[in-house]
BAFI-3210 file (N, C-alpha, C; in Angstrom, 3 decimals, decimal comma, padded with zeros to 6 digits):
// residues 253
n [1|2|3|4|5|6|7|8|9|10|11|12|13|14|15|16|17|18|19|20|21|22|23|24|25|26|27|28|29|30|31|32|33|34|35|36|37|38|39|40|41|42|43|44|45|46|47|48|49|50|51|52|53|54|55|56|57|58|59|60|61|62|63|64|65|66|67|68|69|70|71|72|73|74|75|76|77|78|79|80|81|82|83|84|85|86|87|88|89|90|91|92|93|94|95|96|97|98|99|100|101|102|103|104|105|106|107|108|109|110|111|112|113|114|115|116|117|118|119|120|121|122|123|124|125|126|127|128|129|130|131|132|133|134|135|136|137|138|139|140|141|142|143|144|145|146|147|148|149|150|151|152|153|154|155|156|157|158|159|160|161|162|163|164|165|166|167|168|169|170|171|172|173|174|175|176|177|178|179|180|181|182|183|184|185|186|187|188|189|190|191|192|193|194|195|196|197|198|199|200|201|202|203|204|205|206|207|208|209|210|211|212|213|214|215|216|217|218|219|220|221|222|223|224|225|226|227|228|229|230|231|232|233|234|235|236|237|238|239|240|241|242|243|244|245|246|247|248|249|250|251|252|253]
n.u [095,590|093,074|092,207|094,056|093,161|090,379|091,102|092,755|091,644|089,107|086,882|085,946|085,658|086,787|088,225|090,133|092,526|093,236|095,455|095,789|095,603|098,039|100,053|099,153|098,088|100,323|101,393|102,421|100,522|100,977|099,155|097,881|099,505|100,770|103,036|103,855|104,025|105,825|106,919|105,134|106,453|106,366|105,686|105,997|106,578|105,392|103,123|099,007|098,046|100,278|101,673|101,108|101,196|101,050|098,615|097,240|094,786|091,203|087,557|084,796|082,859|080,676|079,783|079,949|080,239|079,512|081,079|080,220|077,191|075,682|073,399|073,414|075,108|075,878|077,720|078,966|079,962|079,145|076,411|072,576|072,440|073,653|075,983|074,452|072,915|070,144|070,608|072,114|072,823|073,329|073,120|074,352|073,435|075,304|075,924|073,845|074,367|072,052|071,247|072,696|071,794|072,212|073,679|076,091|078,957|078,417|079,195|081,538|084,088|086,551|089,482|092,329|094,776|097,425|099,964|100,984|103,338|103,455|104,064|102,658|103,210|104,727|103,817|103,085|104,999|103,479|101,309|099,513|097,720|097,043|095,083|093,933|092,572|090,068|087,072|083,393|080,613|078,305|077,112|076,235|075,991|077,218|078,494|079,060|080,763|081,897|081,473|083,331|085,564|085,645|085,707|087,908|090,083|089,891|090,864|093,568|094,644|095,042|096,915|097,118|097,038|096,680|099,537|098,971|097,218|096,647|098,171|097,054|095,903|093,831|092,277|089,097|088,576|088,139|090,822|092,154|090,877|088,769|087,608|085,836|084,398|083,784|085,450|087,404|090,067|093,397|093,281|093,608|093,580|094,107|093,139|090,857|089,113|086,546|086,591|089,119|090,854|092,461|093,869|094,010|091,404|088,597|086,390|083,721|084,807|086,675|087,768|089,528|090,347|093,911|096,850|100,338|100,724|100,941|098,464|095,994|094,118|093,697|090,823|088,331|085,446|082,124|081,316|083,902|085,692|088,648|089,872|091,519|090,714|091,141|092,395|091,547|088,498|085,014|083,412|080,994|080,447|082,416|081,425|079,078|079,256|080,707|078,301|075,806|073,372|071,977|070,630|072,007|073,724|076,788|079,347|082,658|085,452]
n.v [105,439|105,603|107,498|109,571|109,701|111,139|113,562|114,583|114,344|115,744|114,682|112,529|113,886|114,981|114,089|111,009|110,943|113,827|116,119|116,932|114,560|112,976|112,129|109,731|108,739|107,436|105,975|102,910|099,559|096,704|094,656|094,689|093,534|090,853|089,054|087,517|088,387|091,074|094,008|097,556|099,558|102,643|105,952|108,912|111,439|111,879|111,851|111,768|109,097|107,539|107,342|105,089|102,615|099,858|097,134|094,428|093,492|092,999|093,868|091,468|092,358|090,647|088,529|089,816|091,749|094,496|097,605|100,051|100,550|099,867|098,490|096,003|094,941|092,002|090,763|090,910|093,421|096,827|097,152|098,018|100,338|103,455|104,785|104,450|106,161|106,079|107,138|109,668|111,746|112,629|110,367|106,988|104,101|100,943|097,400|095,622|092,437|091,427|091,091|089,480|087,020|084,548|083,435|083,911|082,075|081,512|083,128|085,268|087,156|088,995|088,558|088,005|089,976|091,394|093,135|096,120|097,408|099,861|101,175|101,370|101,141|099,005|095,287|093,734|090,415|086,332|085,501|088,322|090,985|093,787|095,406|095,003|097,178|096,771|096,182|096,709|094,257|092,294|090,555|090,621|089,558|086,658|085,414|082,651|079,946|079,726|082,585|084,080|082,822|083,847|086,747|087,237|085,672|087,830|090,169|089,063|089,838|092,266|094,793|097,736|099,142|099,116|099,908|100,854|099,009|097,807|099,253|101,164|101,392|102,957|103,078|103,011|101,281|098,669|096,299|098,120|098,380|095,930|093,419|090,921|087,968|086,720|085,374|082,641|082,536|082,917|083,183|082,043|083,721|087,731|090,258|092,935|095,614|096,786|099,083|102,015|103,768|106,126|105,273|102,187|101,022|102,079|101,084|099,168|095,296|092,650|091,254|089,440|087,311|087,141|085,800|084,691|082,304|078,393|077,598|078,824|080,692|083,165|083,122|084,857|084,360|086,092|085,264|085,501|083,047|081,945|080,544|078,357|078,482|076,818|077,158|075,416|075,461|074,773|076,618|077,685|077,215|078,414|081,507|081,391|081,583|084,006|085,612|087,214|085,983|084,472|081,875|079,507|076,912|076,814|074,120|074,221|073,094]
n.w [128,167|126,752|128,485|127,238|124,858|124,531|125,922|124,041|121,660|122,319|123,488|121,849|119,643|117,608|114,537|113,835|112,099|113,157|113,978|116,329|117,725|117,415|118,983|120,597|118,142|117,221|118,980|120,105|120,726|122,801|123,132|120,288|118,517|116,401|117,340|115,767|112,675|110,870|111,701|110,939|109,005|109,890|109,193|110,292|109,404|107,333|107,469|108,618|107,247|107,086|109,350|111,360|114,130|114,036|113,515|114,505|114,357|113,654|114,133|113,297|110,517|109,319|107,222|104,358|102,134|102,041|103,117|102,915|103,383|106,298|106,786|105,266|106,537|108,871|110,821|113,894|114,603|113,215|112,322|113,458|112,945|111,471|109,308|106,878|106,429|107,956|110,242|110,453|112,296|115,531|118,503|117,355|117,848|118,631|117,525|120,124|121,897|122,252|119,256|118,560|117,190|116,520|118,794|121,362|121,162|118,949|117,103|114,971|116,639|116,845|114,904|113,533|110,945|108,352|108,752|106,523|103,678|103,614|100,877|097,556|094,853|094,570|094,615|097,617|098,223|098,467|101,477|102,511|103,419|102,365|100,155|096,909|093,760|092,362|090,462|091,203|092,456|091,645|093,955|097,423|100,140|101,663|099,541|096,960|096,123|093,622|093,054|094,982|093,886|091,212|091,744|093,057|091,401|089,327|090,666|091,130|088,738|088,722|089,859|091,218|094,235|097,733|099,907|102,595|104,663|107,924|109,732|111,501|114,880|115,941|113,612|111,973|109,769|107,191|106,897|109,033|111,347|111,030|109,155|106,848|106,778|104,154|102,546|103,089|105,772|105,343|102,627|099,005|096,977|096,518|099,005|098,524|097,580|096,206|094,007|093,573|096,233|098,599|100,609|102,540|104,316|102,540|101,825|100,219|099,213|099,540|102,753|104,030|106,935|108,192|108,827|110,150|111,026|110,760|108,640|109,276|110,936|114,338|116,052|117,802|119,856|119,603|122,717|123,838|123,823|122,256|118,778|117,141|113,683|111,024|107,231|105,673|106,110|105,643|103,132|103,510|106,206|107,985|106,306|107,693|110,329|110,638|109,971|112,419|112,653|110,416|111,629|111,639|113,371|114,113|113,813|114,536|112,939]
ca.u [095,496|091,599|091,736|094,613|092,688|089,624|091,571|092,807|090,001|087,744|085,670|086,188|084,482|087,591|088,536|091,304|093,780|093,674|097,076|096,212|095,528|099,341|101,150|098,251|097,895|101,152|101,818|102,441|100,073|101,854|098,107|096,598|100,129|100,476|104,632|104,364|104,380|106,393|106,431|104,490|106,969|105,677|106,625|105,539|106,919|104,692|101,533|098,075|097,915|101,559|101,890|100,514|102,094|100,898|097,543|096,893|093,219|090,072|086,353|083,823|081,735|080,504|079,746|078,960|081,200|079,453|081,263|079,625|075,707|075,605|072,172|073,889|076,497|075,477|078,597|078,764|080,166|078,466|075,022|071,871|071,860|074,500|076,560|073,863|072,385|069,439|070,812|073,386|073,170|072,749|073,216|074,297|074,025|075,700|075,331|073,967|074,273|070,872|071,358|073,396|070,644|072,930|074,643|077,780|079,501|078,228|079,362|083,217|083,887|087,928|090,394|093,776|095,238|098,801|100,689|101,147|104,613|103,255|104,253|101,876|104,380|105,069|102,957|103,478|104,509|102,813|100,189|099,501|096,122|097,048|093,677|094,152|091,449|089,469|085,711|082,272|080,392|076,668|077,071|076,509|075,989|076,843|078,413|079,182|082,440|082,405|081,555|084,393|086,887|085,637|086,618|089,542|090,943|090,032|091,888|094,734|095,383|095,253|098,449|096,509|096,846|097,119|100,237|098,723|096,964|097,368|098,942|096,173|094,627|092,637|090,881|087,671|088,116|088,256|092,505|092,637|090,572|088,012|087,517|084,895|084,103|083,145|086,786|087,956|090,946|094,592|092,203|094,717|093,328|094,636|092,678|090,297|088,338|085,191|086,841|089,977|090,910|093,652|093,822|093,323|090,787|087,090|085,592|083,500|085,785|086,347|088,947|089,984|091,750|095,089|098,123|101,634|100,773|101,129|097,453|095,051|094,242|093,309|089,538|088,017|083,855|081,744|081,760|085,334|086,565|089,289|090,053|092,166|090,752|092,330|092,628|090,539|087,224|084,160|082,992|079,741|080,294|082,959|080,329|078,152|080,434|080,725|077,053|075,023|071,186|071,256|070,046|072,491|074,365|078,391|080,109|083,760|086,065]
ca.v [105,720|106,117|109,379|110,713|110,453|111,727|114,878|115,137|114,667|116,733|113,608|111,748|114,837|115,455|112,623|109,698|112,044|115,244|116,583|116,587|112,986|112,106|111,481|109,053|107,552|106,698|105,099|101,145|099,173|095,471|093,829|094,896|093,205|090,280|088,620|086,362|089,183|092,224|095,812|098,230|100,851|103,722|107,157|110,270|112,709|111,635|112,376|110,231|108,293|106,607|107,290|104,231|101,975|098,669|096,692|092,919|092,738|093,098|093,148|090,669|093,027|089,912|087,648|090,730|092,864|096,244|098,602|101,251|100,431|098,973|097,711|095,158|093,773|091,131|090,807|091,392|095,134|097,913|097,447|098,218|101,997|104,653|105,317|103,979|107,198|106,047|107,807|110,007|112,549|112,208|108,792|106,007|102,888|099,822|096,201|094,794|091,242|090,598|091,693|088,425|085,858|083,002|083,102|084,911|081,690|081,307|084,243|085,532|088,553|089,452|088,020|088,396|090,523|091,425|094,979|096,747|098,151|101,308|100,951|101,231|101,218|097,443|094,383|092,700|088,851|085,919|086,020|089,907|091,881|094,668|095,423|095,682|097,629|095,809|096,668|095,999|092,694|092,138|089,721|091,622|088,519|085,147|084,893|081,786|079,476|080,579|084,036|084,333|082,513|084,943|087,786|086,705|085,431|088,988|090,917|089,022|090,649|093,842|095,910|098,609|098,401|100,006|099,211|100,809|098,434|097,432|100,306|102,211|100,765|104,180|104,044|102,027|100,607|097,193|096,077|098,549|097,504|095,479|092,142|090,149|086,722|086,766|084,814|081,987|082,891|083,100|082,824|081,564|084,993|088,807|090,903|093,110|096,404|096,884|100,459|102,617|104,972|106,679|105,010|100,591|100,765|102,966|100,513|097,752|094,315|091,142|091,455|088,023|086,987|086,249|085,340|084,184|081,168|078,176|076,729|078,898|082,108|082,957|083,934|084,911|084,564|086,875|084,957|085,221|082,052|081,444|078,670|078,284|078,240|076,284|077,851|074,256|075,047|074,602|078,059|077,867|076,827|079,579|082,476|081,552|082,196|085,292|086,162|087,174|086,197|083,486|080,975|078,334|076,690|076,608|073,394|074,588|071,570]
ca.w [126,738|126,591|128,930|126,770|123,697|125,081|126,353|122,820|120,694|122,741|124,025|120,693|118,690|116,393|113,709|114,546|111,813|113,654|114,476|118,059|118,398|116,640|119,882|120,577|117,349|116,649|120,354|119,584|122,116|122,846|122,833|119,086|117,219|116,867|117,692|114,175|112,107|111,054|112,152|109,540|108,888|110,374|108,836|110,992|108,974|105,784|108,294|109,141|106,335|107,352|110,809|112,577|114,733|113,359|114,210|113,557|114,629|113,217|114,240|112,359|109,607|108,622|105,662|103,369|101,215|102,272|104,061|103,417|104,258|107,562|106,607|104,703|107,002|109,279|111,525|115,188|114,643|112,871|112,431|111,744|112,121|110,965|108,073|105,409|106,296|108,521|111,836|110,139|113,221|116,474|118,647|116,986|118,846|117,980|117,583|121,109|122,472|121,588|117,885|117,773|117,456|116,304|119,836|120,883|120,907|117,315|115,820|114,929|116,975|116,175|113,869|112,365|109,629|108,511|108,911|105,375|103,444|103,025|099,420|096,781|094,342|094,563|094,967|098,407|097,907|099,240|101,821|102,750|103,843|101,183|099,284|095,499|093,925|091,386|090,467|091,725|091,904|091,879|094,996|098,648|101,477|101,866|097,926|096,398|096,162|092,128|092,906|095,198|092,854|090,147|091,897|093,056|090,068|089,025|091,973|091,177|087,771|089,318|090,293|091,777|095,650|098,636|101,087|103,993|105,939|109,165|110,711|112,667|115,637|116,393|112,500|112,127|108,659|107,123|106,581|109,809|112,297|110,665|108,414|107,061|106,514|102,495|101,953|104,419|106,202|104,499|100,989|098,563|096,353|097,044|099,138|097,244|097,464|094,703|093,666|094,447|097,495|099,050|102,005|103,236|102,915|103,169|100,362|100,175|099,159|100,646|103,669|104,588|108,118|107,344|109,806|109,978|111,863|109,807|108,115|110,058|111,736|115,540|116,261|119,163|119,007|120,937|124,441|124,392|123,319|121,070|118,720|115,690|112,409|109,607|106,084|104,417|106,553|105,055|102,884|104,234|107,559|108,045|106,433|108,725|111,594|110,500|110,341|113,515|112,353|109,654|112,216|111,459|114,541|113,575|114,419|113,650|113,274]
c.u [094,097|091,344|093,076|093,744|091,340|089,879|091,778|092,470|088,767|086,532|085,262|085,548|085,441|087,972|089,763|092,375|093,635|094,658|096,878|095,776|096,843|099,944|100,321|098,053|099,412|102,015|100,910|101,403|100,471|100,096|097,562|097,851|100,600|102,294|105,007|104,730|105,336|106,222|106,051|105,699|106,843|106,620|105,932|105,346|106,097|103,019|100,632|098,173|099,068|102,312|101,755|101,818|102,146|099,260|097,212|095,332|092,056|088,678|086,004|082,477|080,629|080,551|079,367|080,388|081,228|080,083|080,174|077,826|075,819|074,319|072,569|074,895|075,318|076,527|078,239|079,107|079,427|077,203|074,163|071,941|073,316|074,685|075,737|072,783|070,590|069,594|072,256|073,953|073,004|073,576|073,629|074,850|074,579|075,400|075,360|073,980|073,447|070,402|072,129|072,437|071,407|073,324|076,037|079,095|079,645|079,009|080,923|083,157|084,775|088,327|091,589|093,798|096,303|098,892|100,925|102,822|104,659|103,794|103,083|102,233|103,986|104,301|103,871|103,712|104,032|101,823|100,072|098,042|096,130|096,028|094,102|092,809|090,772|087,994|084,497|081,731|078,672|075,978|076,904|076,999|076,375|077,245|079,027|080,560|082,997|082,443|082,543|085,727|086,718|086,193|087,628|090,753|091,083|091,068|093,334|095,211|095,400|096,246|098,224|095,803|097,033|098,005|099,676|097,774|097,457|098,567|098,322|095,204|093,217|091,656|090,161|087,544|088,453|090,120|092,865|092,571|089,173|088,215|086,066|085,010|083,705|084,473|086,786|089,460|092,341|093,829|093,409|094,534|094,295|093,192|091,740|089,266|087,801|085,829|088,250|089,983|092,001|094,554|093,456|092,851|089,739|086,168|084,846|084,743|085,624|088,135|089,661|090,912|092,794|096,380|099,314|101,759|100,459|099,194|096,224|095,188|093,307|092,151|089,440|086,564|083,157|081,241|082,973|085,943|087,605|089,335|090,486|091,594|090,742|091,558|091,509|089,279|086,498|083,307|081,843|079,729|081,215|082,150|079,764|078,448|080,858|079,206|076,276|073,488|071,195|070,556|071,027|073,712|075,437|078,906|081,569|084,638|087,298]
c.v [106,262|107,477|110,199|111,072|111,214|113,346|115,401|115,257|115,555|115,778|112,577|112,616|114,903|113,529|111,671|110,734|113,490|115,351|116,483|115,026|112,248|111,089|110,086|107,581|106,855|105,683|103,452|100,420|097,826|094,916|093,415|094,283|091,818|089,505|088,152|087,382|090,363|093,335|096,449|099,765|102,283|105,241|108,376|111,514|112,850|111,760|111,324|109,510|107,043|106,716|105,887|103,479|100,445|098,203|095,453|092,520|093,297|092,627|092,547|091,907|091,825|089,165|088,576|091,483|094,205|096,758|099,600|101,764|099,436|097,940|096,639|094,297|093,089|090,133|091,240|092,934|095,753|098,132|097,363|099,791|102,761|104,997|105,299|105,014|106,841|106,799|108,544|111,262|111,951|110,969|107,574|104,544|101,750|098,393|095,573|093,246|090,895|090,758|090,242|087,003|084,549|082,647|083,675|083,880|080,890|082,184|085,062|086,885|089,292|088,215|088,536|088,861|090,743|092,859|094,641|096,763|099,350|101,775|100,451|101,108|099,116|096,713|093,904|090,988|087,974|086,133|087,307|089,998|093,305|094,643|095,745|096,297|097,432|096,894|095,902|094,659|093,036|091,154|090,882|090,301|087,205|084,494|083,379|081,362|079,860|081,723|084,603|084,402|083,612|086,334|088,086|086,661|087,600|090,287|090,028|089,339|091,677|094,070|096,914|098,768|099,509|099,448|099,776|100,279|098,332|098,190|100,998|101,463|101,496|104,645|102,560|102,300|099,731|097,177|096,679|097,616|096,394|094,833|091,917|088,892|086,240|085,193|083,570|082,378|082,320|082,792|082,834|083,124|086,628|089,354|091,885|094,426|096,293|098,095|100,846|103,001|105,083|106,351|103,348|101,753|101,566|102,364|099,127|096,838|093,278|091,122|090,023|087,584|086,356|086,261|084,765|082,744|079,962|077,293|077,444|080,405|081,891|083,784|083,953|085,276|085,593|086,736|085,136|083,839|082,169|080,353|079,593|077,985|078,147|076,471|077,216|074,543|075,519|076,456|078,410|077,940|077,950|081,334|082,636|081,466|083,116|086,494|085,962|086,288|085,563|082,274|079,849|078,093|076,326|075,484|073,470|073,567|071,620]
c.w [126,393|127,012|128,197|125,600|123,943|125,440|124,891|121,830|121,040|122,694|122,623|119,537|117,365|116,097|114,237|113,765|112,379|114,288|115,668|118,528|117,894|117,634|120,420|120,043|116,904|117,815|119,887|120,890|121,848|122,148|120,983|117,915|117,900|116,371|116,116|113,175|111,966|111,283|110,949|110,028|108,668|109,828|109,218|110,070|107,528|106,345|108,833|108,573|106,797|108,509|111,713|112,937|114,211|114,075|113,561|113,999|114,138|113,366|112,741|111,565|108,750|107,409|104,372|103,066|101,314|103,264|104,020|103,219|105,583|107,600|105,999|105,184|108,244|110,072|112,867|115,343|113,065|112,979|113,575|111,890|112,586|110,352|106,771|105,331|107,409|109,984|111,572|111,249|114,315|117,198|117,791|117,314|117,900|118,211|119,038|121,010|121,885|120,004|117,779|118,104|117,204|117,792|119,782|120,728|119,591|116,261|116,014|115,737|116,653|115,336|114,043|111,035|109,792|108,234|107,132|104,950|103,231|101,795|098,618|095,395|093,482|094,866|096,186|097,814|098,874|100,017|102,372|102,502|102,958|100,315|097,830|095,264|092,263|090,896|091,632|091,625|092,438|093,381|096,209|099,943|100,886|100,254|098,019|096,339|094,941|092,265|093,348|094,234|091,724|090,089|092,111|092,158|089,114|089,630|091,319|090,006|087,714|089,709|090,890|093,327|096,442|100,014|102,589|104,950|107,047|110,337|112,218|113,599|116,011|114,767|112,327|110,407|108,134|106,689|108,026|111,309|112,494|109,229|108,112|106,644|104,926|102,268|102,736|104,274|105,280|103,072|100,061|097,269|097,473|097,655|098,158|097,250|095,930|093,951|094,544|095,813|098,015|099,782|101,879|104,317|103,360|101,983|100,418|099,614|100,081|101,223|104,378|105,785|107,879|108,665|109,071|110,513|110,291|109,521|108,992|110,930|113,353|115,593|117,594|118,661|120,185|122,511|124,748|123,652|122,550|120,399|117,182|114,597|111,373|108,557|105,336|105,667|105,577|104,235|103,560|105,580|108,317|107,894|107,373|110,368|111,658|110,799|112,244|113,296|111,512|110,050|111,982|112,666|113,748|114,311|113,649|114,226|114,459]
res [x|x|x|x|x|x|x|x|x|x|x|x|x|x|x|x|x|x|x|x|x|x|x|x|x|x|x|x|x|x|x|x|x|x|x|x|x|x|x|x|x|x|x|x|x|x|x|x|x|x|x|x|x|x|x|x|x|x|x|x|x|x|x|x|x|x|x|x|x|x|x|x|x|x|x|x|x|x|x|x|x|x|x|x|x|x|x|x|x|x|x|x|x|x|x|x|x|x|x|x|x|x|x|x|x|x|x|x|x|x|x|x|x|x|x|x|x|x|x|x|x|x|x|x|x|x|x|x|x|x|x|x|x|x|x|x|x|x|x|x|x|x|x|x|x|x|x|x|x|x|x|x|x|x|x|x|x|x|x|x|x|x|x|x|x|x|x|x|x|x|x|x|x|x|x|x|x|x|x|x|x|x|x|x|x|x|x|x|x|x|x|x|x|x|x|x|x|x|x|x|x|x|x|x|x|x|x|x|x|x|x|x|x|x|x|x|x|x|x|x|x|x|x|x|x|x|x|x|x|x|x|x|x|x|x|x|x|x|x|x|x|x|x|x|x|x|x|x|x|x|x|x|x]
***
């Protein structure tokens, strides 16, 4: 799979939607879905946007709401230099090993999220990774158990969503293939971009790991490990299992 897309991106130069990466992107891989959930109803003929195959996993962007400054996340993937315009040509390396000062068995590395309806139309019910699209918030890192609930409560009188999450394993953005930690997992709130967009999602928001499993989602931290966990952990103690570099050692129950 790696040396087809390679052949058909022209060494990864052309974007994840370019017509010659279709046969590619819309090939299902067993690993990236996850059995509990349902298939995202993939529609070819409606193009990139609703092509994918499905994808239930998501790196750690951390405890921060920004997508789009990397200087601001504090997760084991993205940062510190690219998109926020500090290394907008050129090279841009990504977060090493030693960028995770907490420890790699400190810090979240994947997650869980749920496939989309590709309906924007309709509100998903129950729990769903579907981003509604709310406004901004003055919070960036590490917000508050009110600040959350505030927005939350806000997101959920919104109607203004986007069903396509969770389709594309080959696009690098939060609902796709990236989460953060702002929420704790299945967050009894909706999903939530700061602003519209066309697309789950290319927006700051708070992305929350969410599963089918019952009381708890499956992590994996950056040694590898896994371990289950449950929906009631601690807000703080969860954040900071998300963050690389706040210094605080995670004892997750």
């Amino acid at each position: 799979m790696y040396d087809q897309l390679q052949v058909t991106s022209l060494n990864f130069g052309r974007d994840w939607a370019d017509g010659n990466n279709a046969a590619v992107r819309q090939t299902e891989i067993d690993a990236y879905r996850c059995p509990s959930d349902s298939n995202y109803p993939s529609n070819p003929s409606a193009g990139s946007w609703h092509d994918g195959p499905g994808s239930n996993y998501g790196v750690s962007f951390g405890s921060s709401r920004s997508w789009s400054s990397v200087a601001n996340q504090n997760g084991m993937f993205r940062g510190p230099i690219g998109w926020d315009g500090t290394s907008e040509t050129g090279g841009k390396p990504e977060m090493g090993f030693n960028g995770v000062t907490d420890g790699l068995s400190n810090t979240l590395m994947v997650s869980e999220h749920l496939v989309g309806d590709d309906n924007d139309n309709v509100l998903a019910n129950g729990n769903t990774s579907e981003p509604r699209e709310a406004s901004d918030v003055s919070w960036n890192q590490y917000p508050t158990q009110a600040e959350i609930n505030s927005f939350g409560q806000t997101c959920q009188g919104v109607t203004a969503h986007n069903g396509t999450n969770g389709q594309h394993w080959i696009m690098s953005l939060p609902t796709q293939t990236a989460l953060n930690t702002v929420a704790p997992p299945n967050w009894k709130y909706p999903n939530c971009q700061t602003s519209g967009s066309g697309i789950a999602s290319d927006r700051d928001g708070v992305y929350a790991p969410r599963s089918r499993h019952p009381g708890g989602v499956v992590c994996a931290a950056g040694d590898g490990s896994t371990k289950f966990v449950t929906e009631t952990i601690d807000l703080t103690t969860w954040q900071s299992f998300g963050g690389r570099n706040d210094g605080k050692v995670v004892a997750l129950p």
